[in-house]
C-alpha positions as CSV (number, residue, x, y, z in Angstrom):
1,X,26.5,4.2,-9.5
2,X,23.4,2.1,-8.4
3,X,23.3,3.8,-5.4
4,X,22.8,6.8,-7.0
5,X,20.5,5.7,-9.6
6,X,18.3,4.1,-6.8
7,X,18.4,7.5,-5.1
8,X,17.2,9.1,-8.2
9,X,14.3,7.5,-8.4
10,X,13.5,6.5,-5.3
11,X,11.5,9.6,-4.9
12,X,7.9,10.7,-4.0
13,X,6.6,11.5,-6.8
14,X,8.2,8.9,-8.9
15,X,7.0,6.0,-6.3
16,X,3.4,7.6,-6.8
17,X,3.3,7.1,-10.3
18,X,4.8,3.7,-10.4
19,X,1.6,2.8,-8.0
20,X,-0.8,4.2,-10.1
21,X,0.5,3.1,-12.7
22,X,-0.1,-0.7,-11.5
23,X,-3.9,0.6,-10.3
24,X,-4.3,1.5,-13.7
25,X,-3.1,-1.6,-15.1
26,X,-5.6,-3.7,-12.5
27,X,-8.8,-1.3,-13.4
28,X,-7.9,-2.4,-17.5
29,X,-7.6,-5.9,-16.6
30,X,-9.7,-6.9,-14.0
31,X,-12.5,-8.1,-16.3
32,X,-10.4,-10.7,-17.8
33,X,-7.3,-11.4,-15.9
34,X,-8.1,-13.2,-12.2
35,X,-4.8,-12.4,-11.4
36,X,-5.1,-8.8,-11.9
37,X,-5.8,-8.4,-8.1
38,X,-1.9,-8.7,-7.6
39,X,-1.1,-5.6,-9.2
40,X,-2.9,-3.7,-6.2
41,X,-0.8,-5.0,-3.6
42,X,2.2,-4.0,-5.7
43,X,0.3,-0.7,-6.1
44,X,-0.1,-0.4,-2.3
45,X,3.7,-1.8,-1.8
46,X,5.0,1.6,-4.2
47,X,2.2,4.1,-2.8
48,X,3.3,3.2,1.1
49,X,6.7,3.8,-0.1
50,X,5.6,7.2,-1.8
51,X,3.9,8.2,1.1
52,X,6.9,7.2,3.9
53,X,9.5,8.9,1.7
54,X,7.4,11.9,1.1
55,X,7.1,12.0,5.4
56,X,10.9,11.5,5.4
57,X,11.9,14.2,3.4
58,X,9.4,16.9,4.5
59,X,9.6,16.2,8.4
60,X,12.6,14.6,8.8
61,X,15.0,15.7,6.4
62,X,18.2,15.4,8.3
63,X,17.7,11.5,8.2
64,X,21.0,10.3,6.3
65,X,20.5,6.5,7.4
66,X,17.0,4.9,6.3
67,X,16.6,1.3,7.9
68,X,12.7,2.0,6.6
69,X,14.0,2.2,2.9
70,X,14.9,-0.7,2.8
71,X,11.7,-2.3,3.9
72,X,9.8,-0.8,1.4
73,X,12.3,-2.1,-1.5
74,X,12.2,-5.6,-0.2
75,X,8.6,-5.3,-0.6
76,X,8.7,-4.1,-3.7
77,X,10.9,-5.6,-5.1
78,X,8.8,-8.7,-3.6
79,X,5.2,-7.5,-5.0
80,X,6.5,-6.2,-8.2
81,X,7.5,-9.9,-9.9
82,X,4.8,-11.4,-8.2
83,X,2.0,-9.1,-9.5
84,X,3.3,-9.0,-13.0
85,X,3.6,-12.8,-13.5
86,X,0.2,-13.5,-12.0
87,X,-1.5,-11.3,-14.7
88,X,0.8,-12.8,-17.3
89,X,0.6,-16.5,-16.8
90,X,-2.9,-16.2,-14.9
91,X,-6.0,-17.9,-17.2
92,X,-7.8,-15.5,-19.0
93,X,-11.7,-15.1,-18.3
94,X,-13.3,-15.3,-22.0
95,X,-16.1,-12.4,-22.0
């Protein structure tokens, strides 16, 4: 059931929009959160695995075992905690 659920989304086009999703958040907070410049290396960590599993499935589709998978959800699911908390318990620039 997780495995399946982890397939479902671990797909180009949703990878891409997590990542810009996390460049948007660091463009509306950059002004007044320090730690905003977290979310783009969780951005980058979901684009590069947008982009490897986009190569995967167009040029090498009959791949069945993905060591390379699993490096990009280690990193995200190393970038992803980190970036969020910094922006949430980061101090906050008055304007």
């Amino acid at each position: 059931m997780i495995y399946d659920l982890i397939s479902m989304l671990y797909q180009p086009l949703f990878l891409s929009a997590g990542g810009l999703i996390f460049v948007v958040l660091h463009l509306g907070l950059h002004r007044t959160r320090p730690g905003s410049r977290y979310l783009l290396l969780t951005a980058a960590a979901w684009l590069l695995a947008a982009l490897d599993q986009w190569y995967m499935t167009t040029y090498q589709p009959q791949m069945n075992i993905r060591i390379d998978a699993l490096l990009f959800l280690a990193l995200m699911l190393f970038t992803t905690p980190l970036g969020i908390l910094a922006v949430a318990f980061g101090k906050r620039i008055p304007r």
